[in-house]
N, C-alpha and C positions, 0 to 999 in steps of 0.2 A: 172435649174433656175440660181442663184448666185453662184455658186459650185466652178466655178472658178475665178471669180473676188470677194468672199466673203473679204478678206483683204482690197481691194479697196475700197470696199461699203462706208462707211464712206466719204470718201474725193469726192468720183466721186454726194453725195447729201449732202454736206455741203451744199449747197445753199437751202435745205428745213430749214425752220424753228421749228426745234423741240419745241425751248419752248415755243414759241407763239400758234401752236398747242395744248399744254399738259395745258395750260390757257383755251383756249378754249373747250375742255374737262372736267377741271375742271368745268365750267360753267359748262357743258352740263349736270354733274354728279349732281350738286350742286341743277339746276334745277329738275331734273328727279328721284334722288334719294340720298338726302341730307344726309340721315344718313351712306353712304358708308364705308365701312373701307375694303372691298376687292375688288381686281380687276384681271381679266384673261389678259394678252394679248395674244391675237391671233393670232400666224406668229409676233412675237414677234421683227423677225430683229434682230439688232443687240443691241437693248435696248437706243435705244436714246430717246422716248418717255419716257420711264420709269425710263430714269433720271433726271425727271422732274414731274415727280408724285409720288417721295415721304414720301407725307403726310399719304399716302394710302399703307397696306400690298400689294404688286403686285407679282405675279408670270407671268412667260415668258413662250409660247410655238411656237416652230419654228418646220419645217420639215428638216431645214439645222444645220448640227451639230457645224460646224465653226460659224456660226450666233451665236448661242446659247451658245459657249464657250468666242465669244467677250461681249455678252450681259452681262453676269455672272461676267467676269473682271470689268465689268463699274457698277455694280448694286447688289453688293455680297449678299448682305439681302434676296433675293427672292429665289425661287427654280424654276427650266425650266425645261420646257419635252420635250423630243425629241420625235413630234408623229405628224400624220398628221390630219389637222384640220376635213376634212370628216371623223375622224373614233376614238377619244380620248377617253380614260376611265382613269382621274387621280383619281378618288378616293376623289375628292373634289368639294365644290362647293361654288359662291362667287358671293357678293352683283353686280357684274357688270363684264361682258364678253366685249372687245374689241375689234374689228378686223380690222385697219387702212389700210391705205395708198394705200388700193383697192387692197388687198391680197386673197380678196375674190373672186376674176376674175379667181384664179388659179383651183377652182372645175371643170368650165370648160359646164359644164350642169346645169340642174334645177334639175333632180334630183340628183345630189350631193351637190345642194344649200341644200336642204331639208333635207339630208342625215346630214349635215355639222351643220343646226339649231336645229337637234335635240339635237346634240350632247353638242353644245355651250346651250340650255335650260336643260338638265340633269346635266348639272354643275352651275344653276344657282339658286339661293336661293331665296325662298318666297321673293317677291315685288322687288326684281333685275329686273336690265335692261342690254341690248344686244345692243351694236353702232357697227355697220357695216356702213366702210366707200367704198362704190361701186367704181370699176369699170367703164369703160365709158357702155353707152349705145349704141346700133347699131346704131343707128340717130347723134351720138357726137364721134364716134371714125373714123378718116375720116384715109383712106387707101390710100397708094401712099408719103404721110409725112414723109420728111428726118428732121431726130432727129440728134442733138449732143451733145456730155456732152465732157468736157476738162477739166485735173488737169493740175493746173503748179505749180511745184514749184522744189526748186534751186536744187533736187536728184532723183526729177522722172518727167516722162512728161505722163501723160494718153489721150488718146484719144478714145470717145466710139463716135461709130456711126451705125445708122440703119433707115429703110424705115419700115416705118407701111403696114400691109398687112392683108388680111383677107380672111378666110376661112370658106364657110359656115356663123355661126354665135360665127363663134372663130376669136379673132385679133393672130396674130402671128409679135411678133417680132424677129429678130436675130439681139443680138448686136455681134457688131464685135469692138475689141479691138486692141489698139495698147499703149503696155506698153513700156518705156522708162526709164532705169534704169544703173550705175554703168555699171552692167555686160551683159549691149545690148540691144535687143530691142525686144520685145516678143510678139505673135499676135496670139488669138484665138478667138473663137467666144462661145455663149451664144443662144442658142435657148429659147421664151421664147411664152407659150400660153395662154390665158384668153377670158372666156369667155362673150360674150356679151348680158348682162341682162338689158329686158326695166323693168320701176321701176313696173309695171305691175306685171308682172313675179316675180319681189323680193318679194313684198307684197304679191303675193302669196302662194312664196315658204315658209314664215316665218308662214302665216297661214297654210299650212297644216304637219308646225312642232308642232301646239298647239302656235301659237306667233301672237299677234297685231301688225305690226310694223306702225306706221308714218316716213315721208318723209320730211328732211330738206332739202332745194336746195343747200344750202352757203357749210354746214358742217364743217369739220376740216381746208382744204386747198382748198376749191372752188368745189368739187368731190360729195357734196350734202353728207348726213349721213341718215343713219336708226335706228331707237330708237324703242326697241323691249319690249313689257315683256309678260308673258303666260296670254294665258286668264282668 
């Protein structure tokens, strides 16, 4: 995944809007489940959401250790686990599980969606709710699309680029990088897979974890959301 560009991460999606997001969550929370005072985040990142929520006790969970060690600098209050979302046992459980930025593409299948909802509803507290922000869908992820992302600035130059491609009903990216720094010029690549769920399939997968979910189209950043809680 990020493993080698984790440092970067930050600078190469400045251009997301963290707080405008973590506003709109708040809403989503506010609506669905006003009494909040806890929250998961799911693939957690590097904690840029969660420096913006809080108002809210928040705990962080990444698969990436660097992620998880940058989150913790920016957001000391909380606690983060190193573990992967298909398969967690923290020992806790909290008024609202989150899983942003279509992190959930990375299980990869339906049954590791299902595998992954159980797990996110065993950590979740009477009358909680579960936002899952998907993934594209096989009809909306178009193959063949050259991406780019560029930093500048006056001591580093980055350059990411890559062609969407798909396989089966996996998209595959590989970004390939071109770092620019003091001490030269550095270049590796990033394989990277997700799988591709129609909202069909989601609403599925959530029901036969024991989960209702409804379907926003807009959601957080245009990517539509899933608003979950047990039957």
């Amino acid at each position: 995944m990020f493993q080698k560009s984790s440092k970067y991460y930050d600078m190469i999606y400045s251009f997301k809007d963290y707080k405008h997001e973590a506003e709109i969550i708040k809403n989503t929370i506010q609506k669905h489940k006003p009494d909040c005072r806890t929250i998961l985040d799911v693939a957690c990142g590097t904690g840029e959401h969660v420096k913006y929520l809080k108002d809210y006790d928040i705990d962080g969970l990444d698969i990436n250790n660097e992620f998880i060690d940058i989150a913790k600098e920016k957001n000391c209050g909380g606690n983060y686990f190193f573990c992967d979302m298909t398969d967690f046992h923290i020992g806790k459980k909290y008024d609202v599980l989150m899983c942003l930025f279509s992190s959930i593409g990375y299980v990869l299948t339906v049954e590791n969606l299902v595998k992954t909802f159980v797990c996110f509803m065993e950590h979740l507290n009477d009358g909680g709710i579960i936002m899952v922000e998907p993934w594209f869908t096989p009809d909306t992820w178009n193959a063949g699309k050259i991406h780019m992302a560029t930093v500048e600035r006056e001591d580093l130059k980055i350059c990411r680029m890559n062609i969407s491609e798909t396989y089966d009903r996996i998209s595959v990216f590989t970004l390939h990088y071109l770092i620019g720094s003091k001490d030269g010029i550095e270049y590796f690549t990033e394989r990277h897979e997700a799988g591709l769920f129609t909202v069909e399939e989601m609403k599925q997968a959530f029901s036969e974890a024991g989960l209702k979910a409804e379907y926003e189209e807009q959601g957080v950043s245009g990517r539509g959301l899933y608003i979950a809680r047990i039957f």
